[in-house]
C-alpha angles and dihedrals in degrees: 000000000000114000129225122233102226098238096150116121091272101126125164116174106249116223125172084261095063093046122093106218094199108155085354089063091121085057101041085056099051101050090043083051092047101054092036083061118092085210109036115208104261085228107129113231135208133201120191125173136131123276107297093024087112109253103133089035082061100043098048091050086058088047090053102037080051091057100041083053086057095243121133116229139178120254127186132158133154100296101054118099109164148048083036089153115117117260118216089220115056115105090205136021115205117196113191127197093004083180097077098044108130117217095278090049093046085053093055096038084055096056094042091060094044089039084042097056096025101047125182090224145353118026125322116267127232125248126213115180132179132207134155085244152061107272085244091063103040116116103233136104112299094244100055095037090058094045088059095059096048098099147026104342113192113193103210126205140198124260116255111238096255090053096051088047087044088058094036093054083045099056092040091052091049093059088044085242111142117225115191112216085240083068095036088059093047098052096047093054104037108043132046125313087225107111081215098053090049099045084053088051087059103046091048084042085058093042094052086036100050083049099046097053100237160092125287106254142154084256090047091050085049097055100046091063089046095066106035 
């Protein structure tokens, strides 16, 4: 059955709090570890996993934790195609889906990681990078592709079904909202694998609920999208 994304317009800021580590506990731990320390280890560090393992969830939670601490930090993904040039003063650079970096992209992130570990001035910066892939089989140009592997590589996995509906019945019993397994089932199939996505899903479901009036339902879920 195919799954939907969850695009909706349904957005909660992700932070290392929000995430359940699972099977991806050892990762969880260092990067908690990494932003609670007032000197990060200049090691770089790589997540790979498939779509929904977690990754950008991850990477965007170190971003954020980064900014509400007041300290400035590279970001570059995919999408971004300008102002690629190496800032001084950032503490961090994140690189997510590396995979997908065209030529132009390969180039900066190059020089973020070099400028990164051999600074001008000041300490060197830690580096955390994601890819659906080992560092060894990504496509990319050897240099930066060693360089990804250098450090601390964390391979992420999906959560198992029972595990996703563990964490779902947990949250919903939290908020003293009452999902039927008929819905359980329904949300799990039909949305988005990504814990985040689905835990976004719930706390829109109790929102819309909690206005409407009503029970949360498949129709109520339906509904929801409809008018969104």
């Amino acid at each position: 059955m195919k799954q939907m994304a969850l695009d909706i317009g349904l957005h909660s800021l992700p932070s290392l709090d929000s995430f359940f580590a699972g099977p991806n506990k050892a990762a969880h731990q260092h990067l908690k570890l990494w932003t609670s320390s007032s000197m990060p280890s200049p090691v770089p560090s790589y997540l790979w996993g498939e779509s929904g393992s977690g990754k950008t969830h991850l990477l965007k939670a170190v971003y954020l934790s980064f900014k509400d601490q007041g300290l400035s930090v590279g970001w570059m993904d995919a999408d971004k195609q300008d102002q690629l040039n190496f800032d001084e003063s950032w503490v961090a650079v994140l690189m997510d889906d590396v995979h997908l970096y065209n030529l132009t992209q390969q180039q900066a992130a190059f020089n973020w990681f070099v400028n990164a570990l051999t600074p001008k001035s000041g300490h060197p910066r830690w580096v955390l990078a994601a890819g659906s892939v080992p560092p060894a089989d990504l496509k990319l140009r050897d240099d930066l592709r060693s360089r990804l592997g250098w450090g601390h590589v964390y391979a992420l996995q999906v959560l198992s079904e029972p595990e996703r509906r563990s964490v779902l019945r947990q949250e919903a019993d939290s908020r003293g909202l009452h999902l039927s397994d008929e819905v359980m089932s329904y949300m799990l199939t039909r949305f988005s694998r990504d814990l985040g996505s689905l835990m976004t899903l719930l706390d829109h479901l109790d929102q819309y609920a909690l206005q409407a009036q009503r029970a949360i339902t498949i129709p109520l879920i339906k509904s929801m999208l409809e008018n969104s």
